[in-house]
Structures are given as C-alpha cells and as structure tokens.
Backbone as JSON Lines, residues from 0, in Angstrom:
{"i":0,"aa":"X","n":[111.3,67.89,136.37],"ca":[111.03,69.32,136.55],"c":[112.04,70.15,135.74]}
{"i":1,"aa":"X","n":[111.25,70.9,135.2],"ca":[112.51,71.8,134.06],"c":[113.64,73.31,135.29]}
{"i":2,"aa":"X","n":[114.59,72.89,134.67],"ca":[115.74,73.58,135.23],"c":[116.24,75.03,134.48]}
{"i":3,"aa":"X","n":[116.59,75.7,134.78],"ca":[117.06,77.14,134.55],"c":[118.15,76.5,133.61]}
{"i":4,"aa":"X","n":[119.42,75.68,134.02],"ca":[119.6,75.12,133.29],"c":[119.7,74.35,131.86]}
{"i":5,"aa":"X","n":[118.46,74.11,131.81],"ca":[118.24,73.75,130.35],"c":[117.28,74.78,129.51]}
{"i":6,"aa":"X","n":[116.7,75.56,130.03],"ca":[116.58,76.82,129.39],"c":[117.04,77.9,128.89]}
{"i":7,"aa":"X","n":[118.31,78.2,129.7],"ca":[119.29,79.24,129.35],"c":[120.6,78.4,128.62]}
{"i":8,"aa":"X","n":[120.91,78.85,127.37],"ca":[122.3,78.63,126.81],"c":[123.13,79.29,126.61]}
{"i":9,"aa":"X","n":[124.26,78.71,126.31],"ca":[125.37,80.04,125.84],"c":[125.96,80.27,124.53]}
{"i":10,"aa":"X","n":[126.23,81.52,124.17],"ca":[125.89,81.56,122.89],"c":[126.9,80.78,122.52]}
{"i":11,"aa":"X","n":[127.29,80.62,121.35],"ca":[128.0,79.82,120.31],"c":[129.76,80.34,120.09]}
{"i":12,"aa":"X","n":[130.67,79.29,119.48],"ca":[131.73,79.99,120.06],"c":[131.97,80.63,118.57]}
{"i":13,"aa":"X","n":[133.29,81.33,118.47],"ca":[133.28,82.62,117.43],"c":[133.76,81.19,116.21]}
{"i":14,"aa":"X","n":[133.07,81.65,115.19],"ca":[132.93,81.09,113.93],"c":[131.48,79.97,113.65]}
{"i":15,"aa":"X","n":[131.14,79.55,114.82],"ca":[130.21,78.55,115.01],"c":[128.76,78.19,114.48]}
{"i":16,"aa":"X","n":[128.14,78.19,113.95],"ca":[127.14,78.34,113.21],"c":[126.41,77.07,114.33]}
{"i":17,"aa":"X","n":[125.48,77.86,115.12],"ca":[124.09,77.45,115.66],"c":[123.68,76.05,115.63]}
{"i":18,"aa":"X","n":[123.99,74.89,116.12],"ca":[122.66,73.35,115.76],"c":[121.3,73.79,116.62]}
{"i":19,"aa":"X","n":[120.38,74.34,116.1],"ca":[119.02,74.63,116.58],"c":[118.45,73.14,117.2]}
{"i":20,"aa":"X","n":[118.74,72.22,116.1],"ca":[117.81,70.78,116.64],"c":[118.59,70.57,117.85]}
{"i":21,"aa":"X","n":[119.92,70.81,118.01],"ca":[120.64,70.31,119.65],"c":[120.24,71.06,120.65]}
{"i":22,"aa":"X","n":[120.17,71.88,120.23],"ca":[119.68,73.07,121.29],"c":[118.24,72.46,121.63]}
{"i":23,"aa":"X","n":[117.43,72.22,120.9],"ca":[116.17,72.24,121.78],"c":[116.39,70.7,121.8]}
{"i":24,"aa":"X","n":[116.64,69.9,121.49],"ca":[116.68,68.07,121.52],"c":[115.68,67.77,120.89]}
{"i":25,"aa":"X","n":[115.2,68.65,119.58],"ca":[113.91,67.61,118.82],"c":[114.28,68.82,117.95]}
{"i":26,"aa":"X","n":[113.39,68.23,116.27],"ca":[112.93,69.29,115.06],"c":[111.89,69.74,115.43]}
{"i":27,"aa":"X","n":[111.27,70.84,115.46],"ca":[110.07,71.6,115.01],"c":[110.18,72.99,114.6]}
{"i":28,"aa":"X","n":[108.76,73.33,113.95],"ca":[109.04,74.9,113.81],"c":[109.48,75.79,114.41]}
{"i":29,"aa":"X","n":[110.24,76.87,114.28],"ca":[110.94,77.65,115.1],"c":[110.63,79.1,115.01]}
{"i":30,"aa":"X","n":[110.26,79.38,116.08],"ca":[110.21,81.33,115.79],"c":[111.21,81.72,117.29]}
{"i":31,"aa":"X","n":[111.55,83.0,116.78],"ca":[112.67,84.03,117.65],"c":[111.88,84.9,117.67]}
{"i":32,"aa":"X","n":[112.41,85.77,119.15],"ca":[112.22,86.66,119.79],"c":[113.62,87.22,120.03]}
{"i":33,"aa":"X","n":[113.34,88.95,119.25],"ca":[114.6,89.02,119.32],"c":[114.38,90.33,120.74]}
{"i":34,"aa":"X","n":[114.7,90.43,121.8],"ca":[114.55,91.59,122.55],"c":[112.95,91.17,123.83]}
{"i":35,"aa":"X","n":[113.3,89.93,124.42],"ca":[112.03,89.03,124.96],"c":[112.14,90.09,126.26]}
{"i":36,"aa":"X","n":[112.99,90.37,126.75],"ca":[112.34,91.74,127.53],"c":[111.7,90.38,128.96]}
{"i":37,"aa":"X","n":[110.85,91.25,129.64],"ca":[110.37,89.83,130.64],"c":[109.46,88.52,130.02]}
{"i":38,"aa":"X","n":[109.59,88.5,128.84],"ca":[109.41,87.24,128.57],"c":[107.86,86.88,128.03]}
{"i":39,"aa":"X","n":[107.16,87.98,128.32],"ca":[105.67,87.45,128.5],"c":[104.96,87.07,127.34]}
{"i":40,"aa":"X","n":[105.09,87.54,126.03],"ca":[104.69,87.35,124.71],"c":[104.97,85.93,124.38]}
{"i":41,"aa":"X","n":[106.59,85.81,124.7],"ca":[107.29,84.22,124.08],"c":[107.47,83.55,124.94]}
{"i":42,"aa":"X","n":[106.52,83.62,126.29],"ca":[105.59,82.47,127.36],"c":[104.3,82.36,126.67]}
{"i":43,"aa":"X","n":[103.66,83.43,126.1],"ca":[102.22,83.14,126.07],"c":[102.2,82.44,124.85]}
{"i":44,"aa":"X","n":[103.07,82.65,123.83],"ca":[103.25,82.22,122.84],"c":[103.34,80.69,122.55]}
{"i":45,"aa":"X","n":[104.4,80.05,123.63],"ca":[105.45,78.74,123.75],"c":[103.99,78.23,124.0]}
{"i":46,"aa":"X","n":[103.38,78.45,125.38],"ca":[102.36,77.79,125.89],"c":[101.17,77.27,124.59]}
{"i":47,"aa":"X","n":[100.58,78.77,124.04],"ca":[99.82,78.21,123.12],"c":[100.09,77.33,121.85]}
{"i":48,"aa":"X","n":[101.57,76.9,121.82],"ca":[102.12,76.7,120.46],"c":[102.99,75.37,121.35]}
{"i":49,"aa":"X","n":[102.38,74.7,122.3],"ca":[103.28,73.58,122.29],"c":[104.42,72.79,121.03]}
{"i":50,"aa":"X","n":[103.71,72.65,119.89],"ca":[104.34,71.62,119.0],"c":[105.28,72.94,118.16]}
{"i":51,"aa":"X","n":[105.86,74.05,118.54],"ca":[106.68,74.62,118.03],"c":[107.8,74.62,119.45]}
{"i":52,"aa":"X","n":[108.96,75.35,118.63],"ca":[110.09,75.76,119.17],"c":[109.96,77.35,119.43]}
{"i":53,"aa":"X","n":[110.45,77.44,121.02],"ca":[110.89,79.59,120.96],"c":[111.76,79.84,121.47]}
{"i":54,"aa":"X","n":[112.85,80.71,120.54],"ca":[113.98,80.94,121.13],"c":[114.32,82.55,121.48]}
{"i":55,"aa":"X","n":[114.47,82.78,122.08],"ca":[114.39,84.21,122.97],"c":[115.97,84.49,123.04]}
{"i":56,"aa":"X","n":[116.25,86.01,122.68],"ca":[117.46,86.6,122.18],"c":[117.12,87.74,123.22]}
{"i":57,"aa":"X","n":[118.17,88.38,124.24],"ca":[118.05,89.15,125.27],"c":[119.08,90.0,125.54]}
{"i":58,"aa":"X","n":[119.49,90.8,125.84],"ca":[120.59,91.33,126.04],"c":[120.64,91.98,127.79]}
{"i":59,"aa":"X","n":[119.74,92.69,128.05],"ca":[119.62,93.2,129.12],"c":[119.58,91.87,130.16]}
{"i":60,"aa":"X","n":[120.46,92.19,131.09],"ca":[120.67,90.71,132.09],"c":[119.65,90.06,133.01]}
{"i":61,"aa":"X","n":[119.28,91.24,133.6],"ca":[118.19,91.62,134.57],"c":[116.98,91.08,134.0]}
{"i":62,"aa":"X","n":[116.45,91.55,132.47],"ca":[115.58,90.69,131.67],"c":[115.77,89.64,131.53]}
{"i":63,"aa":"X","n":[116.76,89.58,131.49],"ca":[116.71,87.76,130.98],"c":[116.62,86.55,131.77]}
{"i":64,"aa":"X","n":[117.4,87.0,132.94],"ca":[117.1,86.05,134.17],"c":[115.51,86.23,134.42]}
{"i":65,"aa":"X","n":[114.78,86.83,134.68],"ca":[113.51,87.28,134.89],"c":[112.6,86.38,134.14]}
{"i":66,"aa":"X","n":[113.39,86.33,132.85],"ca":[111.86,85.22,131.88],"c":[112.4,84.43,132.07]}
{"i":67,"aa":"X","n":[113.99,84.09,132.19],"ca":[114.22,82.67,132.48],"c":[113.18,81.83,133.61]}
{"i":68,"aa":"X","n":[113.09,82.45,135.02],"ca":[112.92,82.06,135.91],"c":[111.45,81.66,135.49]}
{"i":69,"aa":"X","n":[110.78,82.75,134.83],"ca":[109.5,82.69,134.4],"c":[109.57,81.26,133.68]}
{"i":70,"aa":"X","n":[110.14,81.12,132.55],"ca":[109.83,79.77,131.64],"c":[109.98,78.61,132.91]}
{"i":71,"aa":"X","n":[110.88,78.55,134.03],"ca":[110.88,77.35,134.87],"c":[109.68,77.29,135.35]}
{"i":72,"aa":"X","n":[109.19,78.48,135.75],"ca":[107.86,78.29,136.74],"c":[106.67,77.67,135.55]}
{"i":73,"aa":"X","n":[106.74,78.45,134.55],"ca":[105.64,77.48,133.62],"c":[105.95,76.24,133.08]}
{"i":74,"aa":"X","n":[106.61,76.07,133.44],"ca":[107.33,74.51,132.99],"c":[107.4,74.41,131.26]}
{"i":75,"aa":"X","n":[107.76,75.45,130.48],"ca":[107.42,75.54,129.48],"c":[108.94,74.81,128.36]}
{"i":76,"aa":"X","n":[108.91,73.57,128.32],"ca":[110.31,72.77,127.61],"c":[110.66,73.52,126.34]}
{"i":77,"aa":"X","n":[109.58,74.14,125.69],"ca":[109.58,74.53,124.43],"c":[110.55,75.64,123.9]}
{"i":78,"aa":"X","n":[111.27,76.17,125.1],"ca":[111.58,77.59,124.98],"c":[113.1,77.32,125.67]}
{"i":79,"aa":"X","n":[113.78,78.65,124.39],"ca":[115.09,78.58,125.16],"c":[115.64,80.12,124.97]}
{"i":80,"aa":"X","n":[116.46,80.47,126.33],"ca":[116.57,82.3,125.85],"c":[118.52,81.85,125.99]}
{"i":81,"aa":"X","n":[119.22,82.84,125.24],"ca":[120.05,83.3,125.09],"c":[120.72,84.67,125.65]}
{"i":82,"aa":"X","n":[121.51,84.96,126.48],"ca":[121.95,86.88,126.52],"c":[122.98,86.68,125.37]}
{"i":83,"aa":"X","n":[122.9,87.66,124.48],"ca":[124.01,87.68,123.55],"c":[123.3,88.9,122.2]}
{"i":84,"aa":"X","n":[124.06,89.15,121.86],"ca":[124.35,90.43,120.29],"c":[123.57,89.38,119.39]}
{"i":85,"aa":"X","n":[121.96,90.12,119.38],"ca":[121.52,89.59,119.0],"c":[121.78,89.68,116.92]}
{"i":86,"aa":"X","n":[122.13,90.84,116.84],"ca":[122.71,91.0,115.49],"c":[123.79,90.01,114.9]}
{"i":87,"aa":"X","n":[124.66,90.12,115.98],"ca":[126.25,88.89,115.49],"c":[125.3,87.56,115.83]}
{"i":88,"aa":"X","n":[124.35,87.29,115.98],"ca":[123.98,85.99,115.57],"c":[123.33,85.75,114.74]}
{"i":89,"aa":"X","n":[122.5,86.65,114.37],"ca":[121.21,86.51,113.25],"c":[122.57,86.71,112.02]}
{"i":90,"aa":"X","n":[123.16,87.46,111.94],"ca":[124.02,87.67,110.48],"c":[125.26,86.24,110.22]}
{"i":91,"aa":"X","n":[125.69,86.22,111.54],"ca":[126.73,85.39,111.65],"c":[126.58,83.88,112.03]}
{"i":92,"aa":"X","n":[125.49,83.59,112.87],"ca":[125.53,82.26,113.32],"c":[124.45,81.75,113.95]}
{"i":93,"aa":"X","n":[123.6,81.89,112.75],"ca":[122.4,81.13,112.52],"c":[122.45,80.47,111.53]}
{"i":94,"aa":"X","n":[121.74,79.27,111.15],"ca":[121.94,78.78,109.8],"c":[120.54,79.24,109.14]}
{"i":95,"aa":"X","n":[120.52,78.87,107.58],"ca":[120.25,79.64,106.69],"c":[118.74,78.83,106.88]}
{"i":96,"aa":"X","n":[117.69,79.65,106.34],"ca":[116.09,78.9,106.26],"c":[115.91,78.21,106.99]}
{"i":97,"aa":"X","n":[115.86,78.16,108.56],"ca":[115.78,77.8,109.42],"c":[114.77,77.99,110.8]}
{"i":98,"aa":"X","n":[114.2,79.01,110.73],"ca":[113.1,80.57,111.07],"c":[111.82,80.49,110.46]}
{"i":99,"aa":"X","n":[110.63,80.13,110.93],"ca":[109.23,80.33,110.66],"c":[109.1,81.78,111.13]}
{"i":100,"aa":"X","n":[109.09,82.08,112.06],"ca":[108.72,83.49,112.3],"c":[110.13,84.2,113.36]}
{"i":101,"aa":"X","n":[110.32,85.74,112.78],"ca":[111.23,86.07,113.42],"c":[110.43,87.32,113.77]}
{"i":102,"aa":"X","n":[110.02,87.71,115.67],"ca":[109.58,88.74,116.41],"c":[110.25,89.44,117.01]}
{"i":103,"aa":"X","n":[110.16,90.7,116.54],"ca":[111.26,92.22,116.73],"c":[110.26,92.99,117.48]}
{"i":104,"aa":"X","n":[109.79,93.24,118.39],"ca":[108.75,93.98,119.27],"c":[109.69,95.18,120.14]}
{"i":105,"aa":"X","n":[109.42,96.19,119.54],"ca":[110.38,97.38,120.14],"c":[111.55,97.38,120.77]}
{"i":106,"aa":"X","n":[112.41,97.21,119.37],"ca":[114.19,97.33,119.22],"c":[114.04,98.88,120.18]}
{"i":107,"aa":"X","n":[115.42,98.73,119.99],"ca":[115.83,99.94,121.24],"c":[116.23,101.53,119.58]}
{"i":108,"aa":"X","n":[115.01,102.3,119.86],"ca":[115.25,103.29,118.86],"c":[116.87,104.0,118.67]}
{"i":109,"aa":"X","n":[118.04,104.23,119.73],"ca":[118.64,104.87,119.71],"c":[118.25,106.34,119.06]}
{"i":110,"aa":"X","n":[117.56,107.1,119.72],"ca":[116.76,108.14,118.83],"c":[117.64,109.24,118.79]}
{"i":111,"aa":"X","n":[119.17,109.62,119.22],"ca":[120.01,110.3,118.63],"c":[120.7,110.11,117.24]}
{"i":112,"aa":"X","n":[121.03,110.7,117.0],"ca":[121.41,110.73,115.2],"c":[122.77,110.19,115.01]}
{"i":113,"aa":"X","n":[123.79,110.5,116.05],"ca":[124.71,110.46,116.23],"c":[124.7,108.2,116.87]}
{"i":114,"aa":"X","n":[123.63,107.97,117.02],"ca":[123.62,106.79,117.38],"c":[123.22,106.0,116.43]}
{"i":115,"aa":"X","n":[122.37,106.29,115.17],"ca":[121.42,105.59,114.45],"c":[122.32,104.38,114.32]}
{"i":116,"aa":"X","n":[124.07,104.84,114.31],"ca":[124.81,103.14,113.41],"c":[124.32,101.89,114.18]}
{"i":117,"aa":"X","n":[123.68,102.56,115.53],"ca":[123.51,101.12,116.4],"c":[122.53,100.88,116.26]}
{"i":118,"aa":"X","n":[121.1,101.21,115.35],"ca":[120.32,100.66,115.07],"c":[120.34,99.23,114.71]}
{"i":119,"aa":"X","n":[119.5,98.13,115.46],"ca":[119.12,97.16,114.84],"c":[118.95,96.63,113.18]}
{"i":120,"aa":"X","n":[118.44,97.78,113.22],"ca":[117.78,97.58,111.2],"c":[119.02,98.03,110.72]}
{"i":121,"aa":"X","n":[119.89,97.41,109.71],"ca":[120.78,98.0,108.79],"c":[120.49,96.73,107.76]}
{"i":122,"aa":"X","n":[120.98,97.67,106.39],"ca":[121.07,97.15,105.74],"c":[121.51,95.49,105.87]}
{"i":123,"aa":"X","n":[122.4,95.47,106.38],"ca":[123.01,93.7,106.24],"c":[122.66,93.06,107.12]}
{"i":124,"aa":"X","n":[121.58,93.71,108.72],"ca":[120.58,92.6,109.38],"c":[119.54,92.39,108.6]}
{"i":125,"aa":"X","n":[119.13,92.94,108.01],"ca":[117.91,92.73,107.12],"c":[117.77,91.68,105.89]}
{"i":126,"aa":"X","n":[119.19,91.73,105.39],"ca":[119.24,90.31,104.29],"c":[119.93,89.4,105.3]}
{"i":127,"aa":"X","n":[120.01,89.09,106.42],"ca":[120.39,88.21,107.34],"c":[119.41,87.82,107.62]}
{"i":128,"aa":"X","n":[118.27,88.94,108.36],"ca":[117.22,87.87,108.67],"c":[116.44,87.34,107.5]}
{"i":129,"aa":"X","n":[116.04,87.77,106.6],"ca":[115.59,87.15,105.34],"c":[116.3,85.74,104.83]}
{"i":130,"aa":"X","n":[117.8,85.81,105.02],"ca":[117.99,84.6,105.22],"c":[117.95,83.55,105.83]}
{"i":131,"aa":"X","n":[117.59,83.41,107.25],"ca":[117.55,83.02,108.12],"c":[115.71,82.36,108.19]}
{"i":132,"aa":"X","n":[115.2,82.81,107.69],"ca":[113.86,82.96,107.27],"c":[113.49,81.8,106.18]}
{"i":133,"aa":"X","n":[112.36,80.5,106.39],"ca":[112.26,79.99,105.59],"c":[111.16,80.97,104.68]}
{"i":134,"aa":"X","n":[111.17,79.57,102.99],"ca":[110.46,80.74,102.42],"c":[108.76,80.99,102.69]}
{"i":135,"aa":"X","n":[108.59,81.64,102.91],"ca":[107.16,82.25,103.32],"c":[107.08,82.26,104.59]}
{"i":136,"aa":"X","n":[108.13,82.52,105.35],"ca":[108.62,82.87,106.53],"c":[107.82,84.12,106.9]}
{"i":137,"aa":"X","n":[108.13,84.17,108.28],"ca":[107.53,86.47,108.7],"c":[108.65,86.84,109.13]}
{"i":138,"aa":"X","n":[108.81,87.84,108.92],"ca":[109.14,88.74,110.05],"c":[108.11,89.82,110.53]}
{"i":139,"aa":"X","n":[107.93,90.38,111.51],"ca":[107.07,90.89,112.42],"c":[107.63,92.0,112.82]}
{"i":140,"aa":"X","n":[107.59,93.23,112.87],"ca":[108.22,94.14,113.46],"c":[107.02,94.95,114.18]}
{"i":141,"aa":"X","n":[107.44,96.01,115.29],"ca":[106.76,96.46,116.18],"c":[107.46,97.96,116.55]}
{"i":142,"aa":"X","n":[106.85,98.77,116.97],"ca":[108.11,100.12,117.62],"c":[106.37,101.12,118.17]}
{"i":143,"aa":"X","n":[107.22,101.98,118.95],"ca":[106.38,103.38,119.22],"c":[107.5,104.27,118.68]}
{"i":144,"aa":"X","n":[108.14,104.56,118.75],"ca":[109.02,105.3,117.69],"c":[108.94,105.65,116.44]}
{"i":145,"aa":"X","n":[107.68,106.77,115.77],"ca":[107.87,107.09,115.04],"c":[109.17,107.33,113.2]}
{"i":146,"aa":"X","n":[110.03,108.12,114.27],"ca":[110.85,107.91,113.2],"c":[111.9,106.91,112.78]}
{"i":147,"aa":"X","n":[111.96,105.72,113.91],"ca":[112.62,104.65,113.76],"c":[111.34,104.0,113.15]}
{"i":148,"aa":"X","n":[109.98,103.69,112.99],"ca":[109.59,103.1,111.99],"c":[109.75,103.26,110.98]}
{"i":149,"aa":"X","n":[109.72,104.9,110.34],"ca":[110.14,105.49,109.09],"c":[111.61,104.85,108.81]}
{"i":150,"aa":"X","n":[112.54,104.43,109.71],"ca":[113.72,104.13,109.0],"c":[113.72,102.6,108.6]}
{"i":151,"aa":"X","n":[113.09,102.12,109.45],"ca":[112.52,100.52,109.25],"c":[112.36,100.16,108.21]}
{"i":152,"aa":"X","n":[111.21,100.87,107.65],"ca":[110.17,100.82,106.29],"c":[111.18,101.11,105.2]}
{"i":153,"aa":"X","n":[112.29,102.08,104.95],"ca":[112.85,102.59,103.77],"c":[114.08,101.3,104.25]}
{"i":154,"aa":"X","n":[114.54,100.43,105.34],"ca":[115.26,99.76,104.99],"c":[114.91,98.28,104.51]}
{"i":155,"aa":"X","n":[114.09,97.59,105.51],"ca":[113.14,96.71,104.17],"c":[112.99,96.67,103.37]}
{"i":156,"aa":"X","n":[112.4,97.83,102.62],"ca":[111.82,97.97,100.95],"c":[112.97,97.97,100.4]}
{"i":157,"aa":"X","n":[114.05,98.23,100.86],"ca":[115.52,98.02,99.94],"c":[115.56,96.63,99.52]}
{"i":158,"aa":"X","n":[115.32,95.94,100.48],"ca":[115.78,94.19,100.37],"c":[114.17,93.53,99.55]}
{"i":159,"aa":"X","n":[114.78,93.1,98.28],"ca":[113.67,92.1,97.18],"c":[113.37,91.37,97.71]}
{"i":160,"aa":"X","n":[113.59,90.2,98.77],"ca":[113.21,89.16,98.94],"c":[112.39,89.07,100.1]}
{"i":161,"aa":"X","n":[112.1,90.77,100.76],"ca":[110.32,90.02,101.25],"c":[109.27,91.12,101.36]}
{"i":162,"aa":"X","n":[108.62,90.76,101.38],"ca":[107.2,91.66,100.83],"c":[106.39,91.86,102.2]}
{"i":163,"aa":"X","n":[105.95,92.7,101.95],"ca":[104.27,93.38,103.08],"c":[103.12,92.32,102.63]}
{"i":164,"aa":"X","n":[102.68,92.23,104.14],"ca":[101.8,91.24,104.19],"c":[101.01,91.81,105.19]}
{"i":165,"aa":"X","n":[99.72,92.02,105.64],"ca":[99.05,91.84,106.98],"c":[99.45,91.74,108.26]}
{"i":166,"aa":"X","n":[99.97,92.64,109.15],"ca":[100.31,92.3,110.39],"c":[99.43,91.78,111.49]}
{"i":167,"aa":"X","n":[98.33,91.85,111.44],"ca":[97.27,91.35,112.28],"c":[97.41,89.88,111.9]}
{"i":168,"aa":"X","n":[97.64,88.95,112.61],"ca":[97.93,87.58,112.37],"c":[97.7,86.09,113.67]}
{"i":169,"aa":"X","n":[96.3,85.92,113.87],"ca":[96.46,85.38,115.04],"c":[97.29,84.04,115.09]}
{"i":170,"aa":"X","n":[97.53,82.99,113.87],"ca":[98.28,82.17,114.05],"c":[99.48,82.65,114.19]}
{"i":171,"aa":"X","n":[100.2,84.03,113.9],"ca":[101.73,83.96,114.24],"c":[101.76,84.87,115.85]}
{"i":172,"aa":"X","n":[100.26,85.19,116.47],"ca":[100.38,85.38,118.23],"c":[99.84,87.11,117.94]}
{"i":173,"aa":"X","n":[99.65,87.65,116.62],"ca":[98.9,88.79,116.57],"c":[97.73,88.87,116.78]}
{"i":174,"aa":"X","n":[96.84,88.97,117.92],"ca":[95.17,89.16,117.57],"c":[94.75,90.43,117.88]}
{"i":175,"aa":"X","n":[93.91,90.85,117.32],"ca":[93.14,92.4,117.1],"c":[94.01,93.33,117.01]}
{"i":176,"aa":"X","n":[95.18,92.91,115.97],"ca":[96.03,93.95,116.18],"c":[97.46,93.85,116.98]}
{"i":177,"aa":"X","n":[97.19,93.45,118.33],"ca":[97.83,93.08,119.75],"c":[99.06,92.18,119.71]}
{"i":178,"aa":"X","n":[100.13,92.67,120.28],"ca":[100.9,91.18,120.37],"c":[101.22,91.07,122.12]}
{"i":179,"aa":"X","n":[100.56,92.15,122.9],"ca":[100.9,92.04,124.6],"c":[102.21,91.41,124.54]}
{"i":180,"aa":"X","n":[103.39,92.47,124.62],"ca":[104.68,92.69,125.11],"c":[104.25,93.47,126.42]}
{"i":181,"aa":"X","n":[105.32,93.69,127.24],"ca":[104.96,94.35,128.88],"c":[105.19,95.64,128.24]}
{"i":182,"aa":"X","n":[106.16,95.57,127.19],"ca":[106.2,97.66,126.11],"c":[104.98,98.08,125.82]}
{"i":183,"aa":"X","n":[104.46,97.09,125.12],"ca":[102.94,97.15,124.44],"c":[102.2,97.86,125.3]}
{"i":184,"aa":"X","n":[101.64,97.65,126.21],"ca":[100.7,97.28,127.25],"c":[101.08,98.6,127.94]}
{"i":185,"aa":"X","n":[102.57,98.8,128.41],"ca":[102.83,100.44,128.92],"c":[102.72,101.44,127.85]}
{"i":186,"aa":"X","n":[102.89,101.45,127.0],"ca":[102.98,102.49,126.15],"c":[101.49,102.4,125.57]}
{"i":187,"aa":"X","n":[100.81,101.55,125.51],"ca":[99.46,102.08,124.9],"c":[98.27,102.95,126.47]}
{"i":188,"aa":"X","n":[98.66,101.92,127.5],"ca":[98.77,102.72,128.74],"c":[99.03,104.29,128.57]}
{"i":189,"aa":"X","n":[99.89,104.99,128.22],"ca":[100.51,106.07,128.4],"c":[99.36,107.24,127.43]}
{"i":190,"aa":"X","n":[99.36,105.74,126.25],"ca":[98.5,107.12,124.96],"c":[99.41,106.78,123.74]}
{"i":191,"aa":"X","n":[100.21,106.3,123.69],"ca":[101.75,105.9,122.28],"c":[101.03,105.43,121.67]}
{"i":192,"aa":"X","n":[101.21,106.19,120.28],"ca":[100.81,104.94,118.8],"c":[102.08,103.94,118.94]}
{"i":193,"aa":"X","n":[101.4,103.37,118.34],"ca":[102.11,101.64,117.77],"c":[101.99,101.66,116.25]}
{"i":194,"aa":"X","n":[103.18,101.54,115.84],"ca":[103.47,101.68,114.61],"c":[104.04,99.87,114.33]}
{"i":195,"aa":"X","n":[103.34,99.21,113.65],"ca":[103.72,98.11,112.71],"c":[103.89,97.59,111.61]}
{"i":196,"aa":"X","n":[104.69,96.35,110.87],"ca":[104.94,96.14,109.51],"c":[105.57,94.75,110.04]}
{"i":197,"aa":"X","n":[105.25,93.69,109.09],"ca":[104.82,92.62,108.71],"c":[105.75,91.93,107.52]}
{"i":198,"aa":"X","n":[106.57,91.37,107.35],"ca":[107.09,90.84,105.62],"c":[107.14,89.67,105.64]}
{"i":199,"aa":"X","n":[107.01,89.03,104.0],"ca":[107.1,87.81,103.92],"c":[107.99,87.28,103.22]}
{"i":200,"aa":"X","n":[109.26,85.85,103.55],"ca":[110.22,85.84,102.33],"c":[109.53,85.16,101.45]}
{"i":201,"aa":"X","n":[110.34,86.0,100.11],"ca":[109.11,85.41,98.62],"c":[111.03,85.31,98.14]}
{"i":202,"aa":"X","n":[111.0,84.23,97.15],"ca":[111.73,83.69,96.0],"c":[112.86,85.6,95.54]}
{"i":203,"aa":"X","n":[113.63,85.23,95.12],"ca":[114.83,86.62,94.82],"c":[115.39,86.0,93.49]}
C-alpha cells in the first residue's frame, strides 16, 4: 500500500543537483507541475499516463498535504510532490534535458507593480526551464490574469530556444482546450477568460 511517505520528498540539500531516477526508483518520461494546488490535474494526469513520471512542486502547505493524501488514496506510485521554491529548483537543481513536459497552470500574478520582481516568469526562469526541457520538450502555461499573460508572452519571446506551438494538446492532458485545475474550473465558473501559450524547445 503506498505511503505518504514515499510520495512526499524533501527538497535537495543547497548545491545538490536533483537524481530524478532515485527519486521515483525507475527511468521514465517526466513532466512537472509547478503550483499542483490540490492536486487534481497531476492525479488525473499520473492515472491516465501510468508509464510516465509526475512530479508536483507546491509551496502552499495546506495544498500540498491535501494532494499528498489524495495521491495515497489513489494509490497512484507514479507521482511525487515536493513543498519547496519552486524557482531555486528549476534554475538551480534540476538537471539539464531531463523534462518532457513542464505545467505552469496559474502562477500567483502578484498583480502589484511594486511586486512584479516576484513574478515566476523572469528572465533567468525561463532559460532554466528551457533547459531543463528535453528537446521538443513543452512548456504549458496557463493564467486568468490578463496582464501577467502580457508579461509572460514578451518574456518568452525573449528566449530563442522555444517556439509557439498549439496549446490544445490531448496527449500532453489538454483536451478541448481544458486542462481542469480546481483554478480552472472556479474561474471559468465565475465568467474569467483563460488566457494560454504553449512552447516548444527547438535547437539555439
């Protein structure tokens, strides 16, 4: 029977660069969730995608225990969540081309001005995750936040090495559009556009 235990890890110690294959105890493809929130996308995901790996990046505590408990009850081996800065790992201690798909489903906008530095998207997460990214890798991005998509878009297009592609994608868990996050689902509830963008790493 799978244990809370072997689902939840701790992050890595300072200088440490990530063994993904130890972490889960086998190779396979790997996609992240960066901001798994209660979990429900990268459950529905793990489930349909047995022969991959999902690793879930969390910060909020309360969330994270929550999908933890969730992945025990589905008995889902495939999946492992982390609480930790999800930035100081993607830049710092992940290893390099390592990432089939990396899912960003409504970062936290900081929608004061005076806050933007804590945006997720900066310049140097962005050639992090591209690195981190094998080639023809995704990244996936998601927001209701208007003008944090606008800042999204002008920081991407800075970085050469990945391109716009189609976000509607049912093999990477997109169908009709949809990726059902519990955000998703309230905010289209409410009336919120959903603003998305899609990249692929191509050769630099």
């Amino acid at each position: 029977m799978l244990t809370l235990e072997e689902v939840i890890v701790s992050p890595p110690a300072a200088g440490e660069v990530l063994d993904l294959t130890a972490l889960f105890g086998c190779a396979a493809p790997l996609e992240i969730e960066i901001g798994t929130g209660k979990g429900t996308f990268l459950l529905n995901r793990a489930k349909a995608m047995p022969e991959r790996n999902f690793f879930g990046l969390e910060w909020a505590n309360q969330y994270y225990l929550y999908a933890a408990a969730r992945v025990v009850r589905w008995g889902l081996s495939n999946i492992r969540l982390m609480r930790t800065d999800a930035r100081h790992l993607v830049i710092h201690q992940l290893p390099p081309e390592s990432v089939r798909i990396l899912h960003i489903y409504h970062p936290d906008p900081w929608p004061k001005k005076r806050h933007h530095k804590r945006r997720l998207f900066q310049p140097e997460f962005v050639a992090a995750a591209a690195r981190i990214l094998l080639p023809g890798g995704r990244l996936a991005i998601q927001t209701d936040h208007a003008e944090y998509f606008s800042w999204i878009r002008r920081v991407v297009a800075e970085y050469q090495g990945l391109v716009e592609i189609p976000f509607d994608c049912p093999e990477s868990g997109v169908i009709a559009g949809r990726v059902a996050t519990n955000f998703e689902v309230k905010y289209l509830r409410e009336g919120r556009p959903i603003y998305q963008i899609a990249l692929m790493k191509i050769g630099v």
